[in-house]
C-alpha positions in Angstrom: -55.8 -72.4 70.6 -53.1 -75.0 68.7 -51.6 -75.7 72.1 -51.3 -75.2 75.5 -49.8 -72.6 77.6 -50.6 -72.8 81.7 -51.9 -70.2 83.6 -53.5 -67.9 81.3 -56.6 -65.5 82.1 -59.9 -67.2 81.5 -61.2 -64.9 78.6 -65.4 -65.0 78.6 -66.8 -66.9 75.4 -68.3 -65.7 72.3 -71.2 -64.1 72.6 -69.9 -62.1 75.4 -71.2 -59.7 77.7 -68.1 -58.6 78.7 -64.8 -58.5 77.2 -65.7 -57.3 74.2 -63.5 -56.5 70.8 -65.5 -54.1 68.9 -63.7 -53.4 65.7 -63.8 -50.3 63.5 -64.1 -51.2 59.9 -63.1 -47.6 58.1 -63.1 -49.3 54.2 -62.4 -52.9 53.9 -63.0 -54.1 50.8 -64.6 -57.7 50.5 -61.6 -60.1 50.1 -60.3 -58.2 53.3 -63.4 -58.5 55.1 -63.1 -62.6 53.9 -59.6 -62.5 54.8 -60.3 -60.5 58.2 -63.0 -62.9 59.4 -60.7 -65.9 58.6 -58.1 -64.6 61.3 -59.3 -62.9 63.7 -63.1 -63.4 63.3 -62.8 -65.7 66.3 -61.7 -62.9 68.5 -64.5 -60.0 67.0 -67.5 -59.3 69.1 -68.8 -56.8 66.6 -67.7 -54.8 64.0 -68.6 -51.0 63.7 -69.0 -49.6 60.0 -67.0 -46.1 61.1 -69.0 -43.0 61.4 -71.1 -42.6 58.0 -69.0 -44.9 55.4 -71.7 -46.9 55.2 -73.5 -44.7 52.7 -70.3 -44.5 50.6 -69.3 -48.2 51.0 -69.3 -50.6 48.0 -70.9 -53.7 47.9 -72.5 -53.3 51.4 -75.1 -55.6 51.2 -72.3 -57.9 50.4 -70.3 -57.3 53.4 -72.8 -57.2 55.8 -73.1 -60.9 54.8 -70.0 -61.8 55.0 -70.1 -60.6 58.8 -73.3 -62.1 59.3 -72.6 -65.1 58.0 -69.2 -65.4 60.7 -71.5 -64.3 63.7 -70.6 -60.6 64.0 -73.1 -58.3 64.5 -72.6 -55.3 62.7 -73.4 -51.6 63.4 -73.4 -48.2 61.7 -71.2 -45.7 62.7 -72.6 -43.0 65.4 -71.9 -40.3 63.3 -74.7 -41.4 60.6 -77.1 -41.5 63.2 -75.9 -37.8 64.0 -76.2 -36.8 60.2 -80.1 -37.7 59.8 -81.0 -36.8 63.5 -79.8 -33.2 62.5 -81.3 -33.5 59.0 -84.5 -34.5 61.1 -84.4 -38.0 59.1 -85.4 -40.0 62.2 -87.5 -42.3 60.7 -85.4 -42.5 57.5 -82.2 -44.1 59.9 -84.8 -46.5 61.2 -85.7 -47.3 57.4 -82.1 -48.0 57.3 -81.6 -50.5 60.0 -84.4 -52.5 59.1 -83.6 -52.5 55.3 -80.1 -54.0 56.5 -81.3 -56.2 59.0 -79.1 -54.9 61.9 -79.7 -55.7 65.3 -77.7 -52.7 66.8 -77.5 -48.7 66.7 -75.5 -46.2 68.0 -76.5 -43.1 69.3 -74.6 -40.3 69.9 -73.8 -36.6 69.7 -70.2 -36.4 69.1 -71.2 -34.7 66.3 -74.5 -32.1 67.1 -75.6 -30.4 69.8 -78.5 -31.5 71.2 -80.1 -32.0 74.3 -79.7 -34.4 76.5 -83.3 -35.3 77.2 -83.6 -35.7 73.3 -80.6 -38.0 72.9 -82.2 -40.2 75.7 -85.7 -40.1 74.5 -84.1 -42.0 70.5 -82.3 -44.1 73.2 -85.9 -45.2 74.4 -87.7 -45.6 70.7 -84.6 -47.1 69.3 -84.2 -49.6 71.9 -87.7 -50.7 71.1 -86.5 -51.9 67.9 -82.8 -53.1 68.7 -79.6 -53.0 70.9 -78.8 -49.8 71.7 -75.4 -48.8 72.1 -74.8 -45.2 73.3 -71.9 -43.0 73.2 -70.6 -40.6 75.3 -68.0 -37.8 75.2 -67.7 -35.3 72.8 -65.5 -35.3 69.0 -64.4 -31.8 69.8 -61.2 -31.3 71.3 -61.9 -28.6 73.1 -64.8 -30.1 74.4 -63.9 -31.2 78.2 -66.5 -32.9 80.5 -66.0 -32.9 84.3 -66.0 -36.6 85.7 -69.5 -35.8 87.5 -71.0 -35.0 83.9 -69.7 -38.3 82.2 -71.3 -40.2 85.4 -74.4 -38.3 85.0 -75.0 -38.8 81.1 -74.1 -42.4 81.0 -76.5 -43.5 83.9 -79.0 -41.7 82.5 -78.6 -43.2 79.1 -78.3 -46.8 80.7 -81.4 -46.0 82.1 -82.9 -45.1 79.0 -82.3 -48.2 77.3 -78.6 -48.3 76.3 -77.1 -51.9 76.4 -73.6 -50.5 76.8 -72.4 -47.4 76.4 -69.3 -46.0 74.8 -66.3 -43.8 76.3 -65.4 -41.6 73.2 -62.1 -41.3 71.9 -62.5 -41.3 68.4 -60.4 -43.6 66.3 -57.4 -41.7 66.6 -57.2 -41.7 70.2 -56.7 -38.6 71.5 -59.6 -36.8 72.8 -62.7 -37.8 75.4 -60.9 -40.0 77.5 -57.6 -39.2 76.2 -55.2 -36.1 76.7 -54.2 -35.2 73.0 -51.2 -36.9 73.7 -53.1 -39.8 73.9 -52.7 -40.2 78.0 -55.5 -41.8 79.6 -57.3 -39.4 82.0 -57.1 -41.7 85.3 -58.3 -39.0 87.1 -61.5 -39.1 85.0 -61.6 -43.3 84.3 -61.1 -43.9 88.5 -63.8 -41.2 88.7 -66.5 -42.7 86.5 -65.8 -46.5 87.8 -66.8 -45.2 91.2 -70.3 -45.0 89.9 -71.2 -47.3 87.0 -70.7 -50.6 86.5 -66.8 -51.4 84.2 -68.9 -54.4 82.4 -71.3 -51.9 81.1 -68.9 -49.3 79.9 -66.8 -50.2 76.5 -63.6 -48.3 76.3 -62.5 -46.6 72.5 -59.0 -47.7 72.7 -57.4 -47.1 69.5 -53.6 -47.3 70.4 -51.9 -50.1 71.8 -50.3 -48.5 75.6 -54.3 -47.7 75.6 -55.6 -51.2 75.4 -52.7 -52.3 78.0 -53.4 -49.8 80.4 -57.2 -51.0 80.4 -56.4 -54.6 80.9 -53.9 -53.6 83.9 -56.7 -51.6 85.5 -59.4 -54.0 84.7 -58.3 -57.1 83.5 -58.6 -59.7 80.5 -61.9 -59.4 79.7 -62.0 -55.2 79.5 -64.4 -54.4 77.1 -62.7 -52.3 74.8 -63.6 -50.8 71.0 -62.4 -48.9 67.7 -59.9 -51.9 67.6 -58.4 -51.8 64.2 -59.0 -55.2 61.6 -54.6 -55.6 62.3 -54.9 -55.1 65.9 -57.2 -57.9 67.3 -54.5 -60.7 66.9 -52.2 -58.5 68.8 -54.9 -57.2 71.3 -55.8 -60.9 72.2 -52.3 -61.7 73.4 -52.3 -58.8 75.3 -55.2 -60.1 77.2 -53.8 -63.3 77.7 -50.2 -62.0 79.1 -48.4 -63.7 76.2 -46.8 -60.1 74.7 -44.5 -58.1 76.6 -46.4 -55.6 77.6 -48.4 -57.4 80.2 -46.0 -60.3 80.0 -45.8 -60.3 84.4 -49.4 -58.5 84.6 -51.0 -62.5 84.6 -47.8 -64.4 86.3 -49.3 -65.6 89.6 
């Protein structure tokens, strides 16, 4: 920090299990990607290459690097992992992560229909290999899961091996764990909180009154993803009570 402020949250340090910025990376060239790292690098926990533009991405080899090179683990998109799982390219996406050296998946069904069991059982062999990250919720508007049946999937997918898994809400915002307004659900979020653990769950939070109304309900270190590159600056005084919006959350 340049100087000092009193009475700020104590944010968890780098690498954190909690209170985590996981940022969606949708096409940044590789100056941007310099120029990213350079400002808000310090405040990244990992960077997720969105859905499948990783096949389509220039220069990937060359950006992975630059991420490696700052600390940030990298991941592909869930959505690719969909594409060859329904393609039945299993062990072609596990080509993949070892040709690029990641040390993280995500797995998820956002996408596809497919049963649970299955999803579970890639959880398992994947997490043999690396950090699994699941997600949960479904891409489709329409698509609306009682509280009991987000509980149910995402302790069973903890169980099967997922380091952390993943409320969906896509990167706009507005479905999962959203209203298409782009309302929270509190019903559902109180709901779920009653049975698994808040450090283990990481909360897409697109929008801004998204990623305040998280740190009012759980606090600085909120674990919270699908951050875009311009928004961690801005995200990080929102944890630390130095923007408006949760100016008095921090006052003692």
């Amino acid at each position: 920090m340049n100087y000092e402020i009193d009475n700020l949250p104590e944010r968890t340090a780098k690498p954190r299990n909690h209170g985590i910025t996981m940022v969606m990376d949708k096409g940044l060239s590789l100056r941007q990607a310099e120029d990213f790292v350079e400002v808000a690098g310090a405040y990244t926990d990992m960077i997720k290459l969105g859905w499948a533009t990783s096949f389509v991405t220039p220069n990937l080899e060359e950006k992975l690097a630059i991420y490696r090179d700052a600390g940030i683990p990298v991941y592909f998109g869930g959505t690719l992992f969909e594409a060859l799982i329904v393609r039945n390219q299993f062990d072609e996406y596990c080509r993949i992560l070892d040709k690029y050296k990641l040390q993280y998946a995500e797995v998820s069904d956002g996408s596809i229909e497919i049963e649970h069991e299955e999803k579970c059982e890639y959880i398992r062999k994947l997490s043999k290999l690396v950090t699994v990250i699941s997600e949960v919720g479904s891409k489709d508007v329409q698509k609306i899961f009682a509280p009991y049946k987000w509980i149910k999937l995402m302790q069973a997918e903890i169980e099967a091996g997922s380091w952390k898994v993943i409320a969906e809400a896509r990167e706009s915002g507005n479905v999962g764990i959203y209203r298409d307004s782009g309302e929270v659900r509190q019903g559902l979020v109180d709901e779920i909180l009653t049975q698994i653990p808040e450090e283990t769950i990481i909360w897409e939070a697109p929008q801004k009154a998204q990623q305040v109304w998280f740190i009012k309900l759980a606090g600085a270190n909120v674990s919270l993803g699908n951050i875009a590159p311009a928004d961690v600056i801005p995200l990080e005084t929102l944890r630390l009570g130095i923007r408006s919006d949760t100016f008095d959350h921090f006052l003692k």
